[in-house]
N, C-alpha and C positions, 0 to 999 in steps of 0.2 A: 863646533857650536852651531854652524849654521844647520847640521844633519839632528842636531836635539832639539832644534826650534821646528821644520820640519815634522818630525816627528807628531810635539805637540799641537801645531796646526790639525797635523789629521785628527787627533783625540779631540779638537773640540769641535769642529765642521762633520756636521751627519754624512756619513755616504748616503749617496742619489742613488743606491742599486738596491729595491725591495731585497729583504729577506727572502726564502724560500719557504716560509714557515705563514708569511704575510700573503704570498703568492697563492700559497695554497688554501687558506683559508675565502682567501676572496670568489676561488673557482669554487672551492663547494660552495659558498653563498649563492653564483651567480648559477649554479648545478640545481640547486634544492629550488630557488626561484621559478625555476625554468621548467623545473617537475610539476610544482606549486600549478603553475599558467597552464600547462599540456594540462594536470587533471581538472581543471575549472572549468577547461575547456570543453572538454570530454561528457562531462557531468552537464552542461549548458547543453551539447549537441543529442548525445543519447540520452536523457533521460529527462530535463526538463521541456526539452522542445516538444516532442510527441506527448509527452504529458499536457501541453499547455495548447499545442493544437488539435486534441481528441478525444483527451477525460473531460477537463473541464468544461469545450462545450453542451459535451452530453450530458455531462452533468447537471448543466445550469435550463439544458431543454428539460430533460428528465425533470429535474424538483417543478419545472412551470407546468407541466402536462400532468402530475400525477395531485396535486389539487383537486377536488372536487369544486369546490368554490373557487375557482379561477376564471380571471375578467380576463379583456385584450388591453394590449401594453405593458406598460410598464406597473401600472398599478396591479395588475393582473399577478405578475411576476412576485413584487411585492408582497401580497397577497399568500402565495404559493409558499413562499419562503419563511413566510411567520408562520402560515398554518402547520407546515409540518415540523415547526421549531419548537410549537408551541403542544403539540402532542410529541415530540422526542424526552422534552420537559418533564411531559406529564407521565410517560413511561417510566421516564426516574422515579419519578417522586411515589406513582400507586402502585404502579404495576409491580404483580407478584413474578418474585424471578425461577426462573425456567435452567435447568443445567442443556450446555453443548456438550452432545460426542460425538465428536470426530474421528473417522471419519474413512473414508474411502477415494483416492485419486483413480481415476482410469485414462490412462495415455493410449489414445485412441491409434491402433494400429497403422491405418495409413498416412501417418506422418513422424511413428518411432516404429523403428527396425525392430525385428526383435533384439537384438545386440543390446540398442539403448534401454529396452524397458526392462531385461534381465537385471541394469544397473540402476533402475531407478527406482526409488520408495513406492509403492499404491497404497502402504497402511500408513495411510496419514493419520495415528492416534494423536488426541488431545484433547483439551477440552475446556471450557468457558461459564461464564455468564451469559442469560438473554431473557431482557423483560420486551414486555410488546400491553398496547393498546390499542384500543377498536375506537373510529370518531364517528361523528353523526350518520357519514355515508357506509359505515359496515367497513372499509378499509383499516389495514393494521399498521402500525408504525413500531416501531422497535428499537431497540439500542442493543447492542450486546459486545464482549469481548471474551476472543479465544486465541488459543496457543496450540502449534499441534507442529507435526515432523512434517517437514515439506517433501518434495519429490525428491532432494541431494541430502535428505536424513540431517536435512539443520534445522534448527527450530524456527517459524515463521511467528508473529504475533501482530494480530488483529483486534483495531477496534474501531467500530462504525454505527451505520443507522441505514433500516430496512422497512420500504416503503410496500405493504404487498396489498390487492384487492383479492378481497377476499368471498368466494363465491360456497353454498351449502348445496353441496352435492345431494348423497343420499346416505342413513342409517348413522348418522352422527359423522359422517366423513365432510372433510374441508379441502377445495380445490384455493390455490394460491399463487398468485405471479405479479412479478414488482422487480426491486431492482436495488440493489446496497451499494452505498457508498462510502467509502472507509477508509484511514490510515495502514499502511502494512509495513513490516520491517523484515526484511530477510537478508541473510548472508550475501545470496548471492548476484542482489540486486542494490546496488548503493552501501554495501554493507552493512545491513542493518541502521541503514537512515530511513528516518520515517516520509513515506512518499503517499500519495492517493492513491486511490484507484475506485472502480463503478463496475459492476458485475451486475448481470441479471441472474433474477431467482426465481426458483420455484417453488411447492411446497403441496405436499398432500400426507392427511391424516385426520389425528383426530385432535379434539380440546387441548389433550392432555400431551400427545407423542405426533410429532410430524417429521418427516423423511422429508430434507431440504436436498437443493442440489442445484451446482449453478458451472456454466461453463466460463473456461478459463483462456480466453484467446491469445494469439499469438501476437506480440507485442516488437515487430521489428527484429532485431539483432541484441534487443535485452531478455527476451524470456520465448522460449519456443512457443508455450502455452498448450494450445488445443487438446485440452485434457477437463474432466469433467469428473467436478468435486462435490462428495455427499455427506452431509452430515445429520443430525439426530437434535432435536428439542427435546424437551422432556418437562413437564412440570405435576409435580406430586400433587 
């Protein structure tokens, strides 16, 4: 009797010793947690940090300096900020659109072996939208979006605004240099998260066709860079 009461003591008192099945579940939680924090962290260190102490303050000089109508301070700033908001606007809305083709990379030899550049794309084909307007001072502003094969032959896709002053050479030809700043997504940067970025540009041609071209620097232990990217406007 007393070995059947026994018994049902244990059936109704839980054992104190986890399962093996509870055990394991708990270590992948506390595994994928722990992955979860390493890549926040990762993502915090490499990529928003130099983003946040390099693009954006050039970028925020950049928009104050390429105003033409810019004061000192902050109202100056202000100022800066609406004026080229307010012609990006305005390119939406009139401006007649222009096709991108893309394009040409050149990874400048003294910094890829030739080993590396045997493996990497230069025909960065693709191709876009791009309207652009001219304001009181003769300067262009622009909007445009393109997609084209990056240097690892994955697709890259951009869309931004381009601030260029704009100087009349001679016989119809157009001298141009400014600076875009833009959304970009690639494989092998964030994985195809959308991040910033500020590029200078160039541009020479005509009305109709301009040969753009902007260098691409080397951005820490995320992107080699220094390689020098060409692309094509066009408007019929």
């Amino acid at each position: 009797m007393i070995g059947n009461l026994l018994d049902r003591t244990r059936l109704l008192v839980p054992s104190r010793r986890p399962s093996k099945m509870i055990v394991m579940r708990v270590m992948q939680r506390s595994q994928s947690s722990a992955t979860g924090v390493a890549a926040r962290s990762f993502v915090r260190a490499s990529v928003l940090g130099p983003l946040r102490r390099v693009a954006l303050p050039t970028l925020l000089g950049l928009l104050t300096l390429a105003s033409p109508a810019r004061a000192d301070g902050l109202d100056g700033f202000g100022h800066a900020i609406q004026h080229n908001w307010d012609y990006a606007r305005r390119a939406w809305r009139l401006a007649e659109t222009e096709l991108i083709v893309s394009g040409y990379a050149y990874h400048v030899p003294w910094d890829y072996t030739k080993a590396q550049r045997a493996h990497l794309n230069s025909e960065a084909w693709g191709g876009g939208l791009f309207k652009r307007v001219s304001d009181e001072a003769g300067d262009q502003h622009a909007i445009y979006a393109v997609a084209f094969k990056d240097s690892h032959f994955k697709a890259e896709y951009q869309l931004g605004y381009a601030w260029m002053r704009n100087w009349r050479l001679w016989g119809g030809l157009n001298g141009q240099l400014g600076y875009t700043v833009f959304l970009f997504a690639r494989a092998d940067i964030g994985h195809y998260a959308p991040l910033p970025g500020i590029l200078p540009l160039v541009a020479l041609g005509s009305d109709r066709i301009k040969l753009h071209a902007t260098w691409l620097p080397q951005i820490g232990s995320l992107a080699q860079g220094n390689t020098l990217y060409l692309f094509i406007t066009y408007k019929s």
